[in-house]
C-alpha atoms as a printed R data frame, in Angstrom:
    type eleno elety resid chain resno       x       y      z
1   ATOM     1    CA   UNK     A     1  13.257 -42.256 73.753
2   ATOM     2    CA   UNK     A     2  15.560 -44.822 72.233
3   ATOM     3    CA   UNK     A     3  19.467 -44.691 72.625
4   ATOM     4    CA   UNK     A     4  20.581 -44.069 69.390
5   ATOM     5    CA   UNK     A     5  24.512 -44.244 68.656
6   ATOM     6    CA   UNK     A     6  26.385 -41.717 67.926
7   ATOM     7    CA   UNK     A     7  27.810 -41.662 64.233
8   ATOM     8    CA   UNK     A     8  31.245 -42.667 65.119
9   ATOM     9    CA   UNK     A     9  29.927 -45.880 66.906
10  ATOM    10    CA   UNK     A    10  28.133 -46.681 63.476
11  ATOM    11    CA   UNK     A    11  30.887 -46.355 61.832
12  ATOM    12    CA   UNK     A    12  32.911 -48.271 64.117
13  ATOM    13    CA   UNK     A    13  30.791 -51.319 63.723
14  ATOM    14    CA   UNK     A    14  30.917 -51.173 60.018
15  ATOM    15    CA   UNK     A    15  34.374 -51.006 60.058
16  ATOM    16    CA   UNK     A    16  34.710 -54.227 62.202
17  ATOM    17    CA   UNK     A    17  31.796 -55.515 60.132
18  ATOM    18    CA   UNK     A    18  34.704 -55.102 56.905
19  ATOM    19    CA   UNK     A    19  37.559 -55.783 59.272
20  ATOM    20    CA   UNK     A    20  38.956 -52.463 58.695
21  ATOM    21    CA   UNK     A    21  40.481 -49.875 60.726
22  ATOM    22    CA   UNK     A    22  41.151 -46.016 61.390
23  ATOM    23    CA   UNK     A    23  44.144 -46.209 59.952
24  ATOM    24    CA   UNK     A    24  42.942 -48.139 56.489
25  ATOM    25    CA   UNK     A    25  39.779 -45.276 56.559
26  ATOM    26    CA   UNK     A    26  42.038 -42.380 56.851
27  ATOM    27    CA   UNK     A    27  44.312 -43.382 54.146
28  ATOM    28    CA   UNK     A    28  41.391 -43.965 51.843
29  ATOM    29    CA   UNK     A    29  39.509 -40.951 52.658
30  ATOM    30    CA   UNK     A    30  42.200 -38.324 52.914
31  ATOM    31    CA   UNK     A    31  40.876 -37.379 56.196
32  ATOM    32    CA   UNK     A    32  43.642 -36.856 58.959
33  ATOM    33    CA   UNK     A    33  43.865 -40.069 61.452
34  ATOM    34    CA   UNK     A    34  43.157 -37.295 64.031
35  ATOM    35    CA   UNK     A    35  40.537 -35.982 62.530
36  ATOM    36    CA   UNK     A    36  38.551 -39.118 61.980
37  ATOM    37    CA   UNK     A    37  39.252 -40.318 65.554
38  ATOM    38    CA   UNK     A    38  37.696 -37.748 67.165
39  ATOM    39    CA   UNK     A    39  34.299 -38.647 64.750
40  ATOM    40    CA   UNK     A    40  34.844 -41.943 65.917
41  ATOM    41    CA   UNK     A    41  34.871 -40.618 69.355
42  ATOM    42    CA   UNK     A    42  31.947 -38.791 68.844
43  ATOM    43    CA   UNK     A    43  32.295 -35.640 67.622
44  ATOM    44    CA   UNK     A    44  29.767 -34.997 64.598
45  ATOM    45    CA   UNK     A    45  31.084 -35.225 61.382
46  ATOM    46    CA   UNK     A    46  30.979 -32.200 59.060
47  ATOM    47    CA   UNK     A    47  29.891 -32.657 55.431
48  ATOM    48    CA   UNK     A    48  33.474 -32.784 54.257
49  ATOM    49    CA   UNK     A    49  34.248 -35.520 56.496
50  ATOM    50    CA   UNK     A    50  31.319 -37.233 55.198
51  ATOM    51    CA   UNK     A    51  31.732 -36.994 51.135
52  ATOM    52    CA   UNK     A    52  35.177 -38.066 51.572
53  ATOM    53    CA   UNK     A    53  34.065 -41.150 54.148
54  ATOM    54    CA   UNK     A    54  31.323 -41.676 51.614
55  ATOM    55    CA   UNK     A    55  33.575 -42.486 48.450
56  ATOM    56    CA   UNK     A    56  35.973 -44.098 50.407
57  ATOM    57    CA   UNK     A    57  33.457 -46.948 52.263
58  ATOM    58    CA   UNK     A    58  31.085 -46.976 48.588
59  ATOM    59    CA   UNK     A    59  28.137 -45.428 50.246
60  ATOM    60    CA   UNK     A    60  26.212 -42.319 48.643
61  ATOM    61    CA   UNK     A    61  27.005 -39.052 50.468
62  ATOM    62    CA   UNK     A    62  23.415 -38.145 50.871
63  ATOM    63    CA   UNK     A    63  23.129 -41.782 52.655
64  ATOM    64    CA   UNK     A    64  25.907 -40.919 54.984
65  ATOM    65    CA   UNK     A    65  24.107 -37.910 55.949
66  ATOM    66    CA   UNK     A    66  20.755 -39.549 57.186
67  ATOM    67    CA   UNK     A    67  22.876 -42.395 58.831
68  ATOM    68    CA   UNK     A    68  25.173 -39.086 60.533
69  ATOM    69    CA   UNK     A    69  21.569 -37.698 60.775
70  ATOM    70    CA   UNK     A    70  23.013 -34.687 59.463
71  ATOM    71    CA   UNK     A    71  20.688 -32.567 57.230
72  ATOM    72    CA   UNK     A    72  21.054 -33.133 53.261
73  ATOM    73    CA   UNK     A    73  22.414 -30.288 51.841
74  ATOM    74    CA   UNK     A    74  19.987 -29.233 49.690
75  ATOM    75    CA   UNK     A    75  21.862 -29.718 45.939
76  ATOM    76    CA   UNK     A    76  22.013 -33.107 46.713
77  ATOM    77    CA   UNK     A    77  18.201 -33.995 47.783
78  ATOM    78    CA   UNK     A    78  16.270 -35.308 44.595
79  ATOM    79    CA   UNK     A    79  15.386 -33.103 42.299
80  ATOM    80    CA   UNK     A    80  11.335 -33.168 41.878
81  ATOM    81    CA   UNK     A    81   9.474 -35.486 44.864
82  ATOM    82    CA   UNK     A    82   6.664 -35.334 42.516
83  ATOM    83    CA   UNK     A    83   8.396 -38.163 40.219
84  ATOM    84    CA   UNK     A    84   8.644 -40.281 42.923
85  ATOM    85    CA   UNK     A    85   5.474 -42.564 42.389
86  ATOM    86    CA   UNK     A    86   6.071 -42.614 38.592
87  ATOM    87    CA   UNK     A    87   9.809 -43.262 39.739
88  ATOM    88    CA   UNK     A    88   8.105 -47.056 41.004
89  ATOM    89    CA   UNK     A    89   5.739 -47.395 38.772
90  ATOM    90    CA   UNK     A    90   8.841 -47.237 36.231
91  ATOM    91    CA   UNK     A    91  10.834 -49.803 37.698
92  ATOM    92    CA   UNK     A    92   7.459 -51.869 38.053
93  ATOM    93    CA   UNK     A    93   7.610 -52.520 34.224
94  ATOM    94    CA   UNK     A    94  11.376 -52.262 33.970
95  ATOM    95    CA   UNK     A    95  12.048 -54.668 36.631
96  ATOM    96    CA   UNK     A    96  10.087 -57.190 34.169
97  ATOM    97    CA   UNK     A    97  11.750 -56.247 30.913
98  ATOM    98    CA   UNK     A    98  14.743 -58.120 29.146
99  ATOM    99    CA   UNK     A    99  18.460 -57.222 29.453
100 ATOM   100    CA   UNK     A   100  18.274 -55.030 26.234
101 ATOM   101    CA   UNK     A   101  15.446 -53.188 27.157
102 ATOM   102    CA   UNK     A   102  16.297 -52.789 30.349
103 ATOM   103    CA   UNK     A   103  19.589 -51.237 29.148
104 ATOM   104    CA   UNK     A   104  17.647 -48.709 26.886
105 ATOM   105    CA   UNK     A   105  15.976 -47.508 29.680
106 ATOM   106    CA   UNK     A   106  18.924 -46.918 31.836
107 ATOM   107    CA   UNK     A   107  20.645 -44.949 29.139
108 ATOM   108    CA   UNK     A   108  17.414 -43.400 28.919
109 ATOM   109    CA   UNK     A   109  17.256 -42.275 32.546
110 ATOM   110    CA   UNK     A   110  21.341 -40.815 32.548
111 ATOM   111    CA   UNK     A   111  21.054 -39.386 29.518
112 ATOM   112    CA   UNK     A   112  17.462 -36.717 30.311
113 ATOM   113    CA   UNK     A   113  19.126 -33.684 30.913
114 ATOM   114    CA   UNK     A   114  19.280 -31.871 33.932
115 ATOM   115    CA   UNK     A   115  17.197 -29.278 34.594
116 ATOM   116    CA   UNK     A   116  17.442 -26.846 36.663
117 ATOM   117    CA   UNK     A   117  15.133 -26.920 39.991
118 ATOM   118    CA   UNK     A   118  12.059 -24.455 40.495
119 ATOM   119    CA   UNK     A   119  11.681 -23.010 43.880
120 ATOM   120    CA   UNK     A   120  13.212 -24.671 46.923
121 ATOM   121    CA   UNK     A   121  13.221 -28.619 47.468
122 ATOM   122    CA   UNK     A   122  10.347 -30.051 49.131
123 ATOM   123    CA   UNK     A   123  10.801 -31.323 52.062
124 ATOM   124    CA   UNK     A   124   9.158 -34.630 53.162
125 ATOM   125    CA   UNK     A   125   8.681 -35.705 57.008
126 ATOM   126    CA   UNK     A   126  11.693 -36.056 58.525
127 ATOM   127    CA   UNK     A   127  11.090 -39.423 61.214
128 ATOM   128    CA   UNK     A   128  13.535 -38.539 64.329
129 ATOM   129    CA   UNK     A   129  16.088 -41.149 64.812
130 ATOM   130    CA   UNK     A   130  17.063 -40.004 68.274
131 ATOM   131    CA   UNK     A   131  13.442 -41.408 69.174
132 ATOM   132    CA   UNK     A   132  13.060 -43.452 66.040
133 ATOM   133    CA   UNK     A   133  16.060 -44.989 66.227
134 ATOM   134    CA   UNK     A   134  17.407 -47.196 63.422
135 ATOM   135    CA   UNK     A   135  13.741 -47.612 62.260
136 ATOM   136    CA   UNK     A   136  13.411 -44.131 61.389
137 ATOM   137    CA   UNK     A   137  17.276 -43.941 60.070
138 ATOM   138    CA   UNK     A   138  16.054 -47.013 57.765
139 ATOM   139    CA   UNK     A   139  12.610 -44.852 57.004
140 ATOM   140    CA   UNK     A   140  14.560 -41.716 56.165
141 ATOM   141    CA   UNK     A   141  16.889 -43.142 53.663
142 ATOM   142    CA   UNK     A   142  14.040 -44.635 51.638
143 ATOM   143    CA   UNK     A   143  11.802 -41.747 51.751
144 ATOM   144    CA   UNK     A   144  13.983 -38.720 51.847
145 ATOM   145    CA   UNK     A   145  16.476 -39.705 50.176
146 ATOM   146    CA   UNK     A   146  14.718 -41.530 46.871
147 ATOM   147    CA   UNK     A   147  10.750 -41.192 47.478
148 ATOM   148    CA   UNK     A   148   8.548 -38.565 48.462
149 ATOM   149    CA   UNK     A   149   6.205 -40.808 50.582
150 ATOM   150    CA   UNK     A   150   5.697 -43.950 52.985
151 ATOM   151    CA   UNK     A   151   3.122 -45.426 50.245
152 ATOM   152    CA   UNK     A   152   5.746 -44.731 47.378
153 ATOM   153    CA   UNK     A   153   8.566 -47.038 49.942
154 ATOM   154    CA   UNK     A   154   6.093 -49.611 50.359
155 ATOM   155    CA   UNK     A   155   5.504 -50.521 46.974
156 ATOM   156    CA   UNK     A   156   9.353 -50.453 46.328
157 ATOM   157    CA   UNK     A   157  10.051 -52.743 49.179
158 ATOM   158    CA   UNK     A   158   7.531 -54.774 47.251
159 ATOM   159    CA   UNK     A   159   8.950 -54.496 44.153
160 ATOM   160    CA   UNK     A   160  12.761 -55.231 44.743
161 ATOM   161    CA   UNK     A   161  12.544 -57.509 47.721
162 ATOM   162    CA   UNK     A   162   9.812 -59.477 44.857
163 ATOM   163    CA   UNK     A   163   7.064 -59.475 47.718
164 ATOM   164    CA   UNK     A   164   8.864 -60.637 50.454
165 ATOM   165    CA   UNK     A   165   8.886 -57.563 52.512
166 ATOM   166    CA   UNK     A   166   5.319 -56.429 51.835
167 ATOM   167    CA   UNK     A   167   4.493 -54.087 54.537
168 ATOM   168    CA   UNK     A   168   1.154 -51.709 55.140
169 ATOM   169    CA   UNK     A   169   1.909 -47.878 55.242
170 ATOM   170    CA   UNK     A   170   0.724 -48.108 58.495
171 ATOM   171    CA   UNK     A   171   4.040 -50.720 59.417
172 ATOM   172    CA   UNK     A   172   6.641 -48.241 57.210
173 ATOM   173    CA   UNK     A   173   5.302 -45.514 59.509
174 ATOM   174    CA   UNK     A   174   5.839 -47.525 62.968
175 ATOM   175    CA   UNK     A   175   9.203 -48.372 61.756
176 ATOM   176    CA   UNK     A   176  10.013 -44.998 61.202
177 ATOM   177    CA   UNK     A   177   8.679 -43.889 65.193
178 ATOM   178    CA   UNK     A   178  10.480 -46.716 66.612
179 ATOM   179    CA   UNK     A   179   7.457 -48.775 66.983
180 ATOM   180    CA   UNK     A   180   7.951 -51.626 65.281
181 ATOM   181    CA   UNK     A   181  10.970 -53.734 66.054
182 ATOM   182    CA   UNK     A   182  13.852 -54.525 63.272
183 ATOM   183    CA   UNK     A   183  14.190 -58.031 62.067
184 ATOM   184    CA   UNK     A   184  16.465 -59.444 59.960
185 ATOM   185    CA   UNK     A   185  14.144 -59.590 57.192
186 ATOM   186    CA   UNK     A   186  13.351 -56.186 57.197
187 ATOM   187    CA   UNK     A   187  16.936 -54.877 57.488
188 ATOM   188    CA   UNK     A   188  17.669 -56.803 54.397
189 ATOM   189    CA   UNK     A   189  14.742 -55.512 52.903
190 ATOM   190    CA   UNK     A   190  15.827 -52.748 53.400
191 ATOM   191    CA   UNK     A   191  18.990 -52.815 52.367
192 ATOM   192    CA   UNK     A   192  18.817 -54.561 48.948
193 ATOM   193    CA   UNK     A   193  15.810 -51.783 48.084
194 ATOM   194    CA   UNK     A   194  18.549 -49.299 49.263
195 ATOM   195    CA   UNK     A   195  20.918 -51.118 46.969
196 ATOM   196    CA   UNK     A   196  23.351 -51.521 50.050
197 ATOM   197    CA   UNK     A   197  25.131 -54.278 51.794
198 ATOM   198    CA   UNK     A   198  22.333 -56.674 54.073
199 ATOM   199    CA   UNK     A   199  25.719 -57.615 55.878
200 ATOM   200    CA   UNK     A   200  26.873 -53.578 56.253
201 ATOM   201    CA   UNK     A   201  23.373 -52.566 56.820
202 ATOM   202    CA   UNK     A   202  23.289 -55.244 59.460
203 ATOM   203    CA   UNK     A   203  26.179 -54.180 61.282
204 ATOM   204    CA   UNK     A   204  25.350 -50.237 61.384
205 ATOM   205    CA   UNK     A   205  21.878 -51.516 62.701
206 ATOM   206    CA   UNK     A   206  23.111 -54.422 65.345
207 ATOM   207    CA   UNK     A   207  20.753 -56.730 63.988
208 ATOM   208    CA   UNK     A   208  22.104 -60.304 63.217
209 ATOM   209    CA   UNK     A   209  21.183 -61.755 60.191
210 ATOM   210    CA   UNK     A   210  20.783 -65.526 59.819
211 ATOM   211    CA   UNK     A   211  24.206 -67.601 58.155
212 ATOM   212    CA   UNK     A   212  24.316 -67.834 55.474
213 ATOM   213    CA   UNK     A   213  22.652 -65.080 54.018
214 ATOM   214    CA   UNK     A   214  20.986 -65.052 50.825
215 ATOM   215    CA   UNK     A   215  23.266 -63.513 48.319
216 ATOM   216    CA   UNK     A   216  21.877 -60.653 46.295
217 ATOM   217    CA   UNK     A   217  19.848 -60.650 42.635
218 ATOM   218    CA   UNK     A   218  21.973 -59.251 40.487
219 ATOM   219    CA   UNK     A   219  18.721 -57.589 39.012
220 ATOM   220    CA   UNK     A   220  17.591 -56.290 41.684
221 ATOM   221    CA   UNK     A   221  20.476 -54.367 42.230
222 ATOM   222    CA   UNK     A   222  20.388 -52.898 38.770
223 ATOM   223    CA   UNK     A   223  16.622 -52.415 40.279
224 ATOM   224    CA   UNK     A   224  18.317 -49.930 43.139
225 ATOM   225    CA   UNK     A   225  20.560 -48.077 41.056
226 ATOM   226    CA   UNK     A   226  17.895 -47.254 38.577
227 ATOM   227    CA   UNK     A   227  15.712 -46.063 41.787
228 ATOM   228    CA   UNK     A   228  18.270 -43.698 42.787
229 ATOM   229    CA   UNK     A   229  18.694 -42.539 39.165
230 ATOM   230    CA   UNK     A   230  15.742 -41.192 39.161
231 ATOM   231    CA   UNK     A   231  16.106 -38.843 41.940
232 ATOM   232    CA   UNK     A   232  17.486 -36.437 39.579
233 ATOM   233    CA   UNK     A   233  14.420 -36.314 37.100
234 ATOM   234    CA   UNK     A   234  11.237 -34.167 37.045
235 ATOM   235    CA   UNK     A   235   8.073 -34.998 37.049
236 ATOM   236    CA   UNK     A   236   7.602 -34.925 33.711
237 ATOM   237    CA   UNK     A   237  10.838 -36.829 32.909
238 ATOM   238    CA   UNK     A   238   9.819 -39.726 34.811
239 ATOM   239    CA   UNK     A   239   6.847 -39.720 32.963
240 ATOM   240    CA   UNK     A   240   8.250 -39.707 29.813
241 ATOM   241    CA   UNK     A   241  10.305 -42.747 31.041
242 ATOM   242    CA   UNK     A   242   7.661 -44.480 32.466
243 ATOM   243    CA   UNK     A   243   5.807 -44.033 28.895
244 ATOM   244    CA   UNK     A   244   8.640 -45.436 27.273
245 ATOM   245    CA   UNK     A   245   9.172 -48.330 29.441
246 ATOM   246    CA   UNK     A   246   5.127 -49.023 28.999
247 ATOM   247    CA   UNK     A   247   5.559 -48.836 25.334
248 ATOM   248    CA   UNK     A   248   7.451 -52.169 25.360
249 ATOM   249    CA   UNK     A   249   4.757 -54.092 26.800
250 ATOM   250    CA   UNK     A   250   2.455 -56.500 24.558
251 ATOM   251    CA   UNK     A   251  -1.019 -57.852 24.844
252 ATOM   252    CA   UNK     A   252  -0.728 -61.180 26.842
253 ATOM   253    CA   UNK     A   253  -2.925 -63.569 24.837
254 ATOM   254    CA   UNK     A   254  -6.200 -64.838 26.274
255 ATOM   255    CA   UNK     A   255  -5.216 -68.478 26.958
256 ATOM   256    CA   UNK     A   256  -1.229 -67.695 27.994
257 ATOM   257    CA   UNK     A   257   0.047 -70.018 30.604
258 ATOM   258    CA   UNK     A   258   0.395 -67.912 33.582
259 ATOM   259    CA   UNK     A   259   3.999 -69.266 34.016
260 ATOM   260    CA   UNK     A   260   4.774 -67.823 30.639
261 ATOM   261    CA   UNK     A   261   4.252 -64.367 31.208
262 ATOM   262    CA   UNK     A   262   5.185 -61.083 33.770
263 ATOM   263    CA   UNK     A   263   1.707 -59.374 33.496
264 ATOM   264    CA   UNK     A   264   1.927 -55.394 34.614
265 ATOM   265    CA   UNK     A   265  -1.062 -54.322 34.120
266 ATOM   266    CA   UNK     A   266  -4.898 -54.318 32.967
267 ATOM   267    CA   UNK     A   267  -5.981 -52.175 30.660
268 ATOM   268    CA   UNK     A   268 -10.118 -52.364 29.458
269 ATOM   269    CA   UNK     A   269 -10.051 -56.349 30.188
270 ATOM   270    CA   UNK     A   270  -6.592 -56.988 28.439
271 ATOM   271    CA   UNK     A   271  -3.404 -57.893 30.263
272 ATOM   272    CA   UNK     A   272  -0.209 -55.952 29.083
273 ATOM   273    CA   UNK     A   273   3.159 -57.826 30.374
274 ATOM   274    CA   UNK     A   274   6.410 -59.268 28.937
275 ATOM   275    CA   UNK     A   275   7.136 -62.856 27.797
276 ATOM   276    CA   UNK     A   276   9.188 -64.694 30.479
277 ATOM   277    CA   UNK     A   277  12.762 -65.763 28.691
């Protein structure tokens, strides 16, 4: 069993990591100094304490839950797990697209309306961080929180880390257990798929990354925000998205320098892509 930190240690070294204090959180929270020394203490935060903590620090609420490991409430988990693998496929071809394209797929994505859910949430496998540790913390806020499965996380660690953390299923799934140890690449995998910090992420975690770190693609945090986007879509939203998207690719010509194009897919012996700019 791995000793996993309590949640006020966590947020204890991501304070330091920001060279913050108590005092500084409370006033930006609203929470009562009291209050929030006593989480910092140890005593579990409640999901009050952690919307307010989550505006005030920039972090997604649902995010603070996994990292309190304190159960999503359930209005706030994504709203079909079925669009999850059309989710990535989406921001396969999107990731690949110009600015203005790009743009008409965001406003796309926020402006689907939101419809109502059917039946209660599905619930994906939980990995337990008191075994798991921060592996399965790291694990749970891919997969629960923005994709339905391990092979959906892989191919967005893929995507947005642009192949350098390309992991097997079977890898995501010893991370999750606890098995497989965390390295700096993977927490900043992690993290810029996550569309968080590497430094904050790196803190929370106690891994050290290497100095100085890389600083973050602009793109590829566009990349994460569209990714959590589409939590709130159905099924058949993201698949009108993803058609959409897919409707702005062109036949690559026969004899295109490879160099010259982002190819997406193969379709009956013909590459579809996007001219590089």
């Amino acid at each position: 069993m791995t000793d996993h930190p309590h949640f006020g240690e966590l947020l204890t070294r991501l304070l330091n990591h920001r060279r913050r204090d108590v005092t500084w959180l409370s006033s930006a929270s609203g929470i009562p100094e009291g209050e929030l020394r006593a989480v910092v203490l140890g005593t579990p935060p409640s999901s009050r304490h952690l919307d307010a903590l989550a505006s005030a620090l920039g972090f997604h609420t649902e995010d603070l839950h996994v990292m309190a490991d304190v159960p999503v409430p359930e209005a706030l988990t994504p709203r079909d797990r079925a669009a999850g693998s059309t989710s990535v496929s989406l921001i396969k071809i999107t990731i690949a697209l110009p600015p203005d394209q790009r743009a008409r797929i965001h406003r796309l994505v926020d402006e689907l309306p939101w419809e109502p859910r059917v039946g209660p949430p599905d619930r994906v496998r939980a990995y337990d961080q008191e075994r798991g540790g921060f592996g399965a913390m790291l694990v749970n806020l891919l997969c629960g929180n923005r994709l339905p499965s391990v092979p959906g996380a892989t191919k967005a660690l893929a995507l947005l880390t642009r192949g350098r953390v390309y992991l097997a299923a079977s890898t995501v799934n010893g991370i999750g257990q606890g098995h497989v140890p965390l390295t700096a690449e993977l927490v900043t995998g992690f993290a810029v798929t996550l569309g968080m910090s590497p430094g904050d992420l790196a803190a929370v975690t106690g891994v050290d990354l290497p100095e100085p770190s890389r600083p973050t693609d602009p793109l590829t945090e566009e990349m994460a925000g569209l990714l959590w986007n589409c939590r709130r879509l159905t099924a058949d939203q993201a698949e009108h998205a993803y058609d959409v998207a897919k409707s702005m690719l062109v036949a690559v010509p026969e004899d295109a320098p490879e160099e010259d194009w982002n190819r997406i897919h193969r379709h009956h012996g013909t590459w579809w892509g996007v001219p590089r700019r």
